[in-house]
N, C-alpha and C positions, 0 to 999 in steps of 0.2 A: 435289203433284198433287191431296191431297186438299183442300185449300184451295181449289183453282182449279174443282173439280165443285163444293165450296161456293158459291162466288161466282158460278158458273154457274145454279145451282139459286136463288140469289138472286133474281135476275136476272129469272127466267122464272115463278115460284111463286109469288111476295111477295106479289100481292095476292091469294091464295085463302087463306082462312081464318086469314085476320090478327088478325081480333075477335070474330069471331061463332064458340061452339062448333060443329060439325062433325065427321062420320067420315072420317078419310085413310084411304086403300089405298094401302098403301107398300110398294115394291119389297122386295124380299129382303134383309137390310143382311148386303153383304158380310163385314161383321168384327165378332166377335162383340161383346155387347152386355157392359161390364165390370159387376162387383157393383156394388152402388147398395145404399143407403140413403134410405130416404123417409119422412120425418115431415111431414104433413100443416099446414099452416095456411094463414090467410090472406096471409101474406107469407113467402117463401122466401128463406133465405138458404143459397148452394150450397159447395160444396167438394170440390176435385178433389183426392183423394191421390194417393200413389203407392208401390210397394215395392220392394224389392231382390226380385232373381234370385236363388233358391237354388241351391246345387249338394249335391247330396245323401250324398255322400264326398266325399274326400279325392283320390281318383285316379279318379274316375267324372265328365265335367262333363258331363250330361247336355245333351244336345241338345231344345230342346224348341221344336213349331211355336207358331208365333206365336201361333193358336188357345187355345191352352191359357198365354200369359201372363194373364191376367184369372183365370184358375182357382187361381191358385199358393196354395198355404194358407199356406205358410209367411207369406209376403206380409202377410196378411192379418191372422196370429197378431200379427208384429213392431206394424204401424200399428193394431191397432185401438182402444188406447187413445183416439188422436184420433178417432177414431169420437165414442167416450164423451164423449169433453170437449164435442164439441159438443154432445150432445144434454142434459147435462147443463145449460151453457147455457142452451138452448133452455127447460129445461123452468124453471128457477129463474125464465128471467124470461116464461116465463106463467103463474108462479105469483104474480110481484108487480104489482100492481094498477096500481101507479104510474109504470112505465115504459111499456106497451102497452096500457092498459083499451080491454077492447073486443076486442083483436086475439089474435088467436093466431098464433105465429110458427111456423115450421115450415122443415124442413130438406130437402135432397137434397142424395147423397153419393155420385159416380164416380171410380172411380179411374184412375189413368193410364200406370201402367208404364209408365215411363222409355220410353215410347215415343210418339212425335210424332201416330202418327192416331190411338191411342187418345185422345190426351190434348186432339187435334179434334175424337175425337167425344164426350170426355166433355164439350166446355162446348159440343160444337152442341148435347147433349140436356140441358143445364140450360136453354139459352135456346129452344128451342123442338122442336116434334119430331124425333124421331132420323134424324139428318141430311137437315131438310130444313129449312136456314136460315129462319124467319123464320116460321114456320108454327106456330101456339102452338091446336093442335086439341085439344077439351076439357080445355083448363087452366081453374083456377080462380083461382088463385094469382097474384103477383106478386113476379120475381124481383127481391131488394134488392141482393144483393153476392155475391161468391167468392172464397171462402178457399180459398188454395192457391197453387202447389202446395210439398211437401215439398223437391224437388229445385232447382235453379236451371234444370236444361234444362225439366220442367214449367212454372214459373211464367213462363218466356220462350214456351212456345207456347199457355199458356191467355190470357197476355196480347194474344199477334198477334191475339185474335177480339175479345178483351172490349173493347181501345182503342177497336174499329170503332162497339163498341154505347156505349161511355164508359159502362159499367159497374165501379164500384169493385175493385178488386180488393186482397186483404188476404195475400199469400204468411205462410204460418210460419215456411218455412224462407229459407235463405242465400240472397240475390240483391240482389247489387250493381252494378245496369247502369252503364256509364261515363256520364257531365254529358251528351254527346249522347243517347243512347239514355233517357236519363231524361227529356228533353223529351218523347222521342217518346210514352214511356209515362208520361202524365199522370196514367193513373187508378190505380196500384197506390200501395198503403201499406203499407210493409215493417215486419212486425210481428217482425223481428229485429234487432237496434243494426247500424249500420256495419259492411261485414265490414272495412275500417280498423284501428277501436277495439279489434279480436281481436289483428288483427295486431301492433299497438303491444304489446297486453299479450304475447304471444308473444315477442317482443323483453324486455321488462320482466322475464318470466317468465325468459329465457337469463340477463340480466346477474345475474337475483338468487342465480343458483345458478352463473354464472361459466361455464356449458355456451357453448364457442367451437367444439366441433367435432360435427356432428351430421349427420342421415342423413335424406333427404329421403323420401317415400311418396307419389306422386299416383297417378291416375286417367291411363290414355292417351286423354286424349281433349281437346276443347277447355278442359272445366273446368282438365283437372288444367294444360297450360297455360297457362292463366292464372294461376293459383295462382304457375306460379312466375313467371313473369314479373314478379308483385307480390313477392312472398316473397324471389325471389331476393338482387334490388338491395336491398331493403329491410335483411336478416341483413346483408349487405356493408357496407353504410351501418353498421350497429351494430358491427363487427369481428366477425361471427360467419360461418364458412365451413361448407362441405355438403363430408362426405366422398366421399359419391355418392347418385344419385340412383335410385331405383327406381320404375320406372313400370308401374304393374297393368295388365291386358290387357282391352279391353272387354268385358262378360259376355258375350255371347252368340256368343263367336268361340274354339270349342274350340282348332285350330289353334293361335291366338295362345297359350293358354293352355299351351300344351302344348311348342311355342316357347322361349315365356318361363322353360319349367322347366329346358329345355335351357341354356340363357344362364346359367339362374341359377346352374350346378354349376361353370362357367367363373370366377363371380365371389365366390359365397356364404363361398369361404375369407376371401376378403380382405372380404366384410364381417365376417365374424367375426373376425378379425385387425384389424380396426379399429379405433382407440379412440373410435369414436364411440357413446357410449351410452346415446343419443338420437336415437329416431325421431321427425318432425316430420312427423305424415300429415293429410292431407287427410281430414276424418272424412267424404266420400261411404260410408254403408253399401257400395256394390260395392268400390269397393279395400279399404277395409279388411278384407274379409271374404275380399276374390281375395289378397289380399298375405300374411294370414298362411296361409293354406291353404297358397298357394305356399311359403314361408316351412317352413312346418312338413316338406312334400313333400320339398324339395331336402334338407334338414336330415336327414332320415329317408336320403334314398339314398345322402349321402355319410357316414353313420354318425355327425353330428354332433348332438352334444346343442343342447336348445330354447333359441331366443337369448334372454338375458337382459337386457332392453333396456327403459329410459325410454321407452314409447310417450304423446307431445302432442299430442294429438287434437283437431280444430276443433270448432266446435259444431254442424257436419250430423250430428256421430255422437253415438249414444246407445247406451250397452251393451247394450240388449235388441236391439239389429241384432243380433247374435252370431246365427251359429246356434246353435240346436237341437239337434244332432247329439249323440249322446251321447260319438261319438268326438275331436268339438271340444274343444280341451283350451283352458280359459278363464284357464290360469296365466298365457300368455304374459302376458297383461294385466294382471296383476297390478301394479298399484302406477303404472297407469296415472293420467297429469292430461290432462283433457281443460275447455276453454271453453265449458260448456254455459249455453245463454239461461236467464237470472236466471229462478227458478220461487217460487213461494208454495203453499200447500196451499190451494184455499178452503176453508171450513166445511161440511159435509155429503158432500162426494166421495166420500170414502171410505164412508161410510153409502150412495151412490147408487150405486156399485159391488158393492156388496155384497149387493145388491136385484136385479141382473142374472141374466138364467137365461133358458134359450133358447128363451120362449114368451114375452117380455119388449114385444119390436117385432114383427109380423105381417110387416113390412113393411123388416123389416131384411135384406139380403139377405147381410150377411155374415157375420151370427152362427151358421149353421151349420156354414160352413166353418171359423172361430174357435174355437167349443166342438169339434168333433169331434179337431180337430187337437190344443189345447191341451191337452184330457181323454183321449186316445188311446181314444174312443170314438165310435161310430156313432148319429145323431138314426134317428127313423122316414123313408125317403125316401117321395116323394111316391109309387112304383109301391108302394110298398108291399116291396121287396127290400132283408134288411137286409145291411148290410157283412156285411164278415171281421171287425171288433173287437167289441167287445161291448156291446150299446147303453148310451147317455147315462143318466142316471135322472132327469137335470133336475133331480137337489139337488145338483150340484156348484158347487163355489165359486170364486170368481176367487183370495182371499186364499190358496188352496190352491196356487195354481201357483207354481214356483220365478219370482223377479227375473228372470231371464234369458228368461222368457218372457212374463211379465206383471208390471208393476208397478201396488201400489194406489197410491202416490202421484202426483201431477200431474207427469208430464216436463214440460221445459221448451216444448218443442212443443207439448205440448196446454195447457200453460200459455199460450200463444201463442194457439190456439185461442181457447181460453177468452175470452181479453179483446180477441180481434178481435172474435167475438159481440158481448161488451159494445159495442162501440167502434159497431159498425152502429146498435145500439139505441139509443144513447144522441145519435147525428146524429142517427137520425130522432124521437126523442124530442124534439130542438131544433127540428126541424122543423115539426114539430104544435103548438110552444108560439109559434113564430114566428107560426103562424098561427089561431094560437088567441086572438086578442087579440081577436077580437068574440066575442059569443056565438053557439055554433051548436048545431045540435039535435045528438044522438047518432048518430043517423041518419047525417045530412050530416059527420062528422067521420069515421065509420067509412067511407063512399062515399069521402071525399078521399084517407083514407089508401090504400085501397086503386087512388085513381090517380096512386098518389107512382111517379115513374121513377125510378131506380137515378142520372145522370146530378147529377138535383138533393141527391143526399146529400153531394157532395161540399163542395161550401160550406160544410157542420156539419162533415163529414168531420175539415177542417184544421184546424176549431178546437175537434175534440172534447176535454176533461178533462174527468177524472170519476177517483174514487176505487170501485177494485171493493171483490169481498165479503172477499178477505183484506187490504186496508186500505192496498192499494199504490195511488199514482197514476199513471195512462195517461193520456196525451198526444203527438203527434208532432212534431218539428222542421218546421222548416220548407220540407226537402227530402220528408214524408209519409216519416218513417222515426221508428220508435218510440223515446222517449227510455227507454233502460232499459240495463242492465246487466248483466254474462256470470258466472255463478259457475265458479269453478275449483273442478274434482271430483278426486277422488281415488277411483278406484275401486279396493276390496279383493275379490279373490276366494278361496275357501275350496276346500279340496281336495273336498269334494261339489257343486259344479260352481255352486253359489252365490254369489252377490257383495252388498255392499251398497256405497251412492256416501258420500260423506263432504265435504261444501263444506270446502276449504282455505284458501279466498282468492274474490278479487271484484273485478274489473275494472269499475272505474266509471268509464267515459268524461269525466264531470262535472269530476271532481277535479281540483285543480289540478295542472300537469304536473311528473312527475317522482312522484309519487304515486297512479297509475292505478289500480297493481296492490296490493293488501296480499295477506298470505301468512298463514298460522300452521304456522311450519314446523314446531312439533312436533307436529302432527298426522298430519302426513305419511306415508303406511307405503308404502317402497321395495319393489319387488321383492325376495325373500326374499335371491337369491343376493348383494345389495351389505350384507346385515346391519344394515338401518336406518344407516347412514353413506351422506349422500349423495355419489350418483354423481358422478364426475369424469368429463366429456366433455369433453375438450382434443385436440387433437393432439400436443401434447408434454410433460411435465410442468410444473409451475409453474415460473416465475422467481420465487426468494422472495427478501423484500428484501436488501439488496447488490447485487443482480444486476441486468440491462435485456436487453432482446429484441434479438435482433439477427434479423433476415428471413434465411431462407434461398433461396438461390438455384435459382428452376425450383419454389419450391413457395408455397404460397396463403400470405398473409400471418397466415392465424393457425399456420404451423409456422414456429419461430424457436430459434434459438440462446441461450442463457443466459451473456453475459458477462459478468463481476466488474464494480463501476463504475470507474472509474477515479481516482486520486488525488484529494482535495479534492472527491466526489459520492459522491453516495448516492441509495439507492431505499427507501423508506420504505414501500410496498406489493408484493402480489404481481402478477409479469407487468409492468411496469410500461415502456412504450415508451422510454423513456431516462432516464439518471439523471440526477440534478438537483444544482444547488451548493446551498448552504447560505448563509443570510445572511452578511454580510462579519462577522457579531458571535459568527458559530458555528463548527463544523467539524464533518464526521463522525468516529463512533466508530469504532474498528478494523474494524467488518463492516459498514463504511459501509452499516449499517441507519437511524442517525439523525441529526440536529443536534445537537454539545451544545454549551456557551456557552465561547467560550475563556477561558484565563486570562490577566489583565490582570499583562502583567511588565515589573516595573524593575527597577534596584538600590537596593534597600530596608537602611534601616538594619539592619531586622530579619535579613534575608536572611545565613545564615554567611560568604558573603563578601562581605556589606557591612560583617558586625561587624569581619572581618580586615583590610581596608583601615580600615577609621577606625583600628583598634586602632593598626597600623602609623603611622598618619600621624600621630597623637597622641602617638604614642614617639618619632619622627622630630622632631616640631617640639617634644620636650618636649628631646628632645638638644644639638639645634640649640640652644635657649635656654641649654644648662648649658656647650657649646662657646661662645656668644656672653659670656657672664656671665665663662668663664675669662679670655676673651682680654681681656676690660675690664679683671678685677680686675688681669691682666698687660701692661695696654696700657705700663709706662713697660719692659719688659724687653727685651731686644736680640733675640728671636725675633716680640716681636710687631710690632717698629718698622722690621725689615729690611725688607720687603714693603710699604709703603705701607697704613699701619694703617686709614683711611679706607676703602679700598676693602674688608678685610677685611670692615670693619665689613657695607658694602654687599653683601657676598656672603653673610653668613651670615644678613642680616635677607631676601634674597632666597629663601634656599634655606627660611628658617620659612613666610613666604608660598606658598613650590612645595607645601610639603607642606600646606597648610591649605587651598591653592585645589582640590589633592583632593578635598576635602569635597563642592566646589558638586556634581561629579559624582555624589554620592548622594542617591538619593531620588527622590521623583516631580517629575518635569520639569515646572517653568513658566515663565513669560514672563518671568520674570528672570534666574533663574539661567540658561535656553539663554543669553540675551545676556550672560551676565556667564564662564561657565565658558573658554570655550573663550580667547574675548579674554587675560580676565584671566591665565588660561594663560598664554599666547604672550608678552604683554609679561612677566613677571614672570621668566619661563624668560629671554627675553631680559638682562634686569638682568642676571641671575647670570652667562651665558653673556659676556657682552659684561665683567662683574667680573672673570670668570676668564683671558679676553685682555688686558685691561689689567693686571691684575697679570706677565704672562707680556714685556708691552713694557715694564713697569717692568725685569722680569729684565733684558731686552737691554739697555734703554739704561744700565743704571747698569753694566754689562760693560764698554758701548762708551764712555760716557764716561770709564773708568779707563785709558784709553789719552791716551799722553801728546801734548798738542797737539790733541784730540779735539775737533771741534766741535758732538759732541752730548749737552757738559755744559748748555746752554741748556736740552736738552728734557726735561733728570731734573727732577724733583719732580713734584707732586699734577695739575699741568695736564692734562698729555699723559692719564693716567690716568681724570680727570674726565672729561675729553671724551670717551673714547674709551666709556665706560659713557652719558654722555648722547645723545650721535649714534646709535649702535648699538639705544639703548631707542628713541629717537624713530622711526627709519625702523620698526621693529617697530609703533607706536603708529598710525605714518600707516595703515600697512597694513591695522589690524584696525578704523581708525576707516575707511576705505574699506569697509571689508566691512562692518560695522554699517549705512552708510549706504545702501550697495545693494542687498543680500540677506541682511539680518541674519539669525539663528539663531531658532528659533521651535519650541513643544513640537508634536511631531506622532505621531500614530497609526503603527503598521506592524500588520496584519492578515495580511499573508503572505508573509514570509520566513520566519517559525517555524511549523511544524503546532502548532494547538490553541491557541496564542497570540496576545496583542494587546500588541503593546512600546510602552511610553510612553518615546517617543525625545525628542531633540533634534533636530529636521532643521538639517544646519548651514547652509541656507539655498543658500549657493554651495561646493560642493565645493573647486571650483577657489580660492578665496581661503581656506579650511581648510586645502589643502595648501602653499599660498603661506606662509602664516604655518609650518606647520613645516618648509618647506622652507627659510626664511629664518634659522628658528632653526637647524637643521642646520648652514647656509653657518657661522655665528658660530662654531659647537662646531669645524665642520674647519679653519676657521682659527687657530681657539685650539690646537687639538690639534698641528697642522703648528708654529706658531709654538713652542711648548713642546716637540716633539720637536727642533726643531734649536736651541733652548738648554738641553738638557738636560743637556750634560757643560760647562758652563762653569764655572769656576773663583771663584763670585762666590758670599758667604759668604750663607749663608739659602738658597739658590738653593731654590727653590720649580719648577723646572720640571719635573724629573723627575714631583713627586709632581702636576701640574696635567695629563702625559703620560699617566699610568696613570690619572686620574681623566676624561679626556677622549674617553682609547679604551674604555674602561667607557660614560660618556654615547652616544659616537655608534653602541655595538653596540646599547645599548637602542634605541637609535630605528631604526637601521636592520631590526632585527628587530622592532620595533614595525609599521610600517607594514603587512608581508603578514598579521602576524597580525590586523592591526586588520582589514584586507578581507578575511578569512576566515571572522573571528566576527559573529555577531547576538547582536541583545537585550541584556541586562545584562551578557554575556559580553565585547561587545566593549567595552563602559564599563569593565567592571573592567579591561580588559588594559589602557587608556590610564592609567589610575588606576595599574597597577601599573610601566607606564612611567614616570610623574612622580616615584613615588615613587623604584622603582629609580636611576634617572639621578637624579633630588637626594642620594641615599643615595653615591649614587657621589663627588659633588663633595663631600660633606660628610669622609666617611672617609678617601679617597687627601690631599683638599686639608688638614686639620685635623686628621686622627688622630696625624701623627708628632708635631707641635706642641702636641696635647695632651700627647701622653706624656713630654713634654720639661719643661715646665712645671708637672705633676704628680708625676713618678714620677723625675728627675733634670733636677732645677731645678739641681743644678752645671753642665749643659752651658748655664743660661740665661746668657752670659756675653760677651762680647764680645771678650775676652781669651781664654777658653777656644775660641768658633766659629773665630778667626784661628788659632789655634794648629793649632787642630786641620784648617784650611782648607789650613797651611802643608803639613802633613805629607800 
């Protein structure tokens, strides 16, 4: 509405006292006129503040007419550093020769409580008389630019007038219009980084400290939704969830307030039953100031002690918002981090502050209300009536006032200030040199500047750099947003209601990503009740490693179950979304915490039952040699001649081979011995097996030829036997040279059949023709065994079959119990059992077939006799 009597008044007015001085007679201005600040010169650069709404207790929210917002001291006390900064400014650079010779700059300063026609008519009365659009009645001055405002809803309504006039505008504080709305507003240049860049580090700031479960704090209003709208998706995208959300009541709506404390008794348990120990607030001075009041109120009615909680605070907030109150209890804050815009001290500030005293500006309209309030003292008023406190004395000092009410260093805000001033001066400083290229008189340079428009600084504007007086450089992006950087505070406050801030860390937009944010965490001082150990803000305890997240059903994905990993994975951090395997060269440790490297296993010489098998098979084949050696030195005696001495021979030079070719089985596996063990095996076992039937069909036939008229004296002698040892090796020979040719045996890896282990096997290439060959030697042993059980009671002198029976049902238990164990066992395990098969069953043929024979020939060589075996065959 008020825009629209603007534009009306536009409209009908504009050509009266547009250039020429003149007296207006202007109506009665309905709404009152806010403080102002006025420093005279010949170019004016303007600034709209604005302040928080005080509430004066705790359970008191005063109600207060609109009238009396411009009047608020508090207001007044919190912003008026920014006052200082600018004029500070102002004065530094008419005092340097080099940037404005000739000019003198000068300021004015309204403010705008957060309210939309204050903050119309504060920038109708910078651009021309109070509220009469366009009417500029004895001004002297020309206005350059406006700084401001504090707020986001300020600098969206000082902007609606200034775009009209394409007068620059420089906001301090937070406003980040969307890409459309940035079009619209061409002329503003935001003297605070990306609210983005906050954000990111916000996120950066959670992961560093591992906080996944936290407690949201906006503003009910449009800002605070926005906030989340941004905020929200944003924590989600990073895996970080909001326990709940609380949202402060607009100031000036007791009811709500009062509402909202209701509500809060409903829920205030279960925020403190929360593990969220982390508040994420929107630093707008009004909520944070409406949220802990509330806060502290419910707290108080349901008898519960003050919450103890991480408050992360954006950078619209700056601790001297707090109130004032003495009953304000400033612990909660303790150990607060808040993103406040990157600040420098200039050189002299604090000397310029300290020069201040309430006869200072004539023309400053808010230093009375500032000194009275801060000093708890009364100025002379102009009737001459003094207060109820006790007058000013005009030596009081600024550095006297506690932090919380005044600081002498530069906030980040008026640091803000500060070098928007530069940043105007230093366009038009480009400006004057652009066109300083001929020579002009003084005169005529001083005339020009003074018909510079606000409109033509923008062109210097976007390409202002410049190095200020604390040695930092200013410049803007290319969107007219200031290239600069957020320091993370730490604010500590002391039980005498004092605070100091403490830079923690520094959010540099610039940096490369992944690296925004630095921290120095031991500087850090937590809220008292976590004991400097920082806080855990989770939803549920850690998963530490061994363990993986499992989501829980019907809840936000940062609350989860902690389950063990499961065989062959591991978790090697905490929290960690699922467990993972380990290279094929590793395994986890028992708390499937880590990798470690397996162990590489064979059957090693070294290994105790590698040394037991050689040991064996080297006593085995040194036997076999001292059984071979007898039977020779005894080859003309009637015990070694009865049996077909030949074959003997063959059986026992077979069974030294069985136990030698044990050996290939030991040791690390390669490309010869896989191809050579198993084969060699097979055929070799064959010999002897196929020896031991032949000797058993010598038995029969030389039985059957003793029958009279027999005509199977043809097939006694060395033939039948010879053959039956060469046929039998040969079809054994075909089989393993088929298997060589097809899928021959080759050293291979196993990494998981044994935990922790890496077996350097043989692969036997084709299973199925590994079992073939001992299936084939099997068939030889059961027919040798069958053939020798049914000549085992035959009446025929030497008879050898008995002891070929016992020594055949020995051979085919080894193998037949061989097999399940062989498939039962891995690794070197199942090598030795084969190895203790070859031996066993050669052991078998050696003893049953050769033991009795030795003892006959050693130990009662009278029965070695031919005369004596018939005798004794008779009986």
């Amino acid at each position: 509405m008020l825009l629209t009597v603007a534009l009306l008044l536009l409209l009908f007015c504009s050509p009266i006292c547009k250039t020429r001085p003149m007296h207006c007679i202007l109506p009665e201005d309905p709404i009152p006129i806010p403080h102002s600040f006025y420093q005279p010169g010949d170019l004016i650069i303007g600034m709209i503040t604005s302040h928080i709404i005080f509430f004066h207790d705790t359970l008191s929210f005063t109600e207060r007419p609109q009238e009396s917002l411009a009047d608020d001291p508090i207001s007044i006390v919190k912003h008026y550093q920014h006052i200082l900064a600018l004029a500070f400014a102002i004065t530094e650079i008419n005092e340097n020769p080099k940037l404005l010779p000739n000019i003198t700059l000068g300021s004015h300063v309204l403010g705008g409580y957060y309210m939309p026609k204050l903050d119309y008519k504060s920038t109708l009365a910078l651009l021309s008389m109070p509220f009469l659009p366009n009417f500029k009645c004895d001004r002297k001055n020309n206005l350059l630019s406006v700084l401001g405002g504090f707020a986001p809803e300020t600098t969206g309504n000082v902007a609606t007038i200034l775009t009209t006039y394409n007068i620059p505008q420089l906001p301090f504080g937070s406003f980040s219009p969307e890409q459309e709305a940035r079009v619209q507003l061409p002329s503003i240049y935001q003297m605070v980084p990306n609210e983005a860049y906050e954000y990111l580090g916000i996120v950066r700031l959670f992961h560093h400290f591992k906080w996944t479960w936290i407690g949201l704090i906006v503003m009910d209003d449009y800002s605070g939704e926005m906030f989340l709208q941004t905020v929200v998706p944003l924590l989600s995208q990073n895996k970080i969830c909001y326990s709940f959300i609380l949202k402060a009541p607009k100031r000036d709506y007791q009811e709500e307030v009062l509402l909202l404390v209701l509500r809060l008794q409903d829920s205030y348990l279960q925020i403190v039953k929360s593990r969220a120990n982390v508040y994420l607030a929107l630093g707008d001075p009004g909520p944070m100031h409406i949220m802990r009041k509330l806060l502290h109120v419910t707290g108080m009615i349901l008898s519960q002690p003050p919450l103890s909680k991480v408050w992360i605070v954006t950078s619209q907030w700056n601790f001297e918002t707090m109130s004032i109150d003495p009953d304000d209890n400033v612990q909660t804050l303790h150990g607060a981090l808040s993103f406040s815009v990157h600040s420098h001290q200039p050189p002299g500030f604090r000397r310029f502050l300290q020069g201040i005293r309430p006869s200072w500006s004539k023309r400053d309209g808010f230093i009375q209300v500032f000194w009275e309030r801060a000093f708890s003292c009364s100025l002379q008023p102009l009737d001459g009536h003094m207060g109820s406190e006790a007058p000013c004395t005009g030596k009081e000092k600024l550095e006297s006032l506690p932090r919380t009410l005044f600081e002498m260093n530069m906030t980040g805000h008026s640091y803000n200030i500060y070098n928007a001033v530069y940043a105007v001066v230093h366009a038009l400083h480009s400006m004057h040199l652009s066109r300083s290229k001929n020579r002009r008189s003084e005169e005529k340079e001083r005339q020009e500047i003074h018909e510079v428009h606000p409109w033509q600084l923008h062109r210097f504007l976007k390409r202002v750099s410049f190095n200020n007086t604390a040695g930092e450089h200013v410049h803007f992006d290319e969107n007219g947003t200031l290239i600069s950087s957020f320091d993370l505070t730490n604010w500590i406050t002391f039980l005498n209601g004092s605070f100091k801030r403490v830079k923690v860390g520094r959010l540099d937009p610039q940096a490369p990503p992944g690296q925004e944010l630095t921290l120095d965490d031991d500087q850090i001082v937590w809220h008292r009740n976590f004991n400097q150990v920082i806080p855990n803000s989770m939803c549920n305890d850690e998963c530490y490693p061994g363990f993986s997240k499992t989501k829980k059903e019907d809840k936000k994905f940062c609350c989860y179950d902690c389950d063990p990993c499961p065989e062959g994975m591991m978790s090697y951090q905490k929290d960690m979304d699922a467990c993972v395997k380990c290279a094929e060269e590793l395994y986890p440790n028992e708390d499937h915490t880590k990798c470690i490297s397996k162990i590489v296993s064979y059957l090693s010489y070294r290994d105790p039952i590698g040394v037991t098998l050689v040991t064996l098979a080297v006593s085995f084949f040194l036997i076999t040699t001292l059984v071979l050696g007898t039977f020779v030195y005894h080859q003309h005696t009637p015990i070694v001649k009865a049996n077909n001495r030949g074959i003997t021979y063959i059986l026992l030079l077979s069974l030294q081979l069985c136990f030698l070719c044990s050996l290939l089985f030991i040791g690390r596996p390669g490309k010869f011995t896989c191809l050579l063990r198993q084969t060699a095996f097979g055929i070799i076992f064959s010999v002897a097996v196929s020896s031991v039937l032949a000797k058993t069909i010598t038995v029969v036939l030389a039985f059957m030829a003793t029958k009279p008229g027999s005509s199977m004296r043809k097939w006694v002698g060395k033939r039948i036997a010879n053959s039956t040892v060469i046929s039998c090796t040969f079809v054994q020979a075909c089989i393993c040279s088929c298997w060589l040719d097809t899928s021959p045996p080759f050293p291979d890896v196993d990494m998981h059949s044994m935990k922790g282990r890496i077996i350097l096997e043989c692969n036997e290439g084709s299973d199925a023709m590994f079992y073939f060959v001992l299936s084939y030697m099997g068939f030889l042993a059961i027919v040798s065994f069958l053939v020798a059980f049914l000549a085992r009671k035959l009446p025929d002198s030497f008879n050898e079959a008995k002891f070929i029976t016992f020594s055949m049902l020995v051979f085919c238990s080894v193998w037949l119990s061989f097999v399940p164990t062989y498939l039962s066992t891995k690794g070197k395990i199942m090598v030795a059992v084969e190895i203790f098969s070859i031996l066993a069953s050669s052991a078998g043929l050696l003893g049953f077939i050769f033991a009795p024979k030795c003892y006959i020939m050693l130990f009662r060589p009278e029965l070695n006799s031919k005369a004596q075996l018939i005798r004794r065959n008779n009986s």
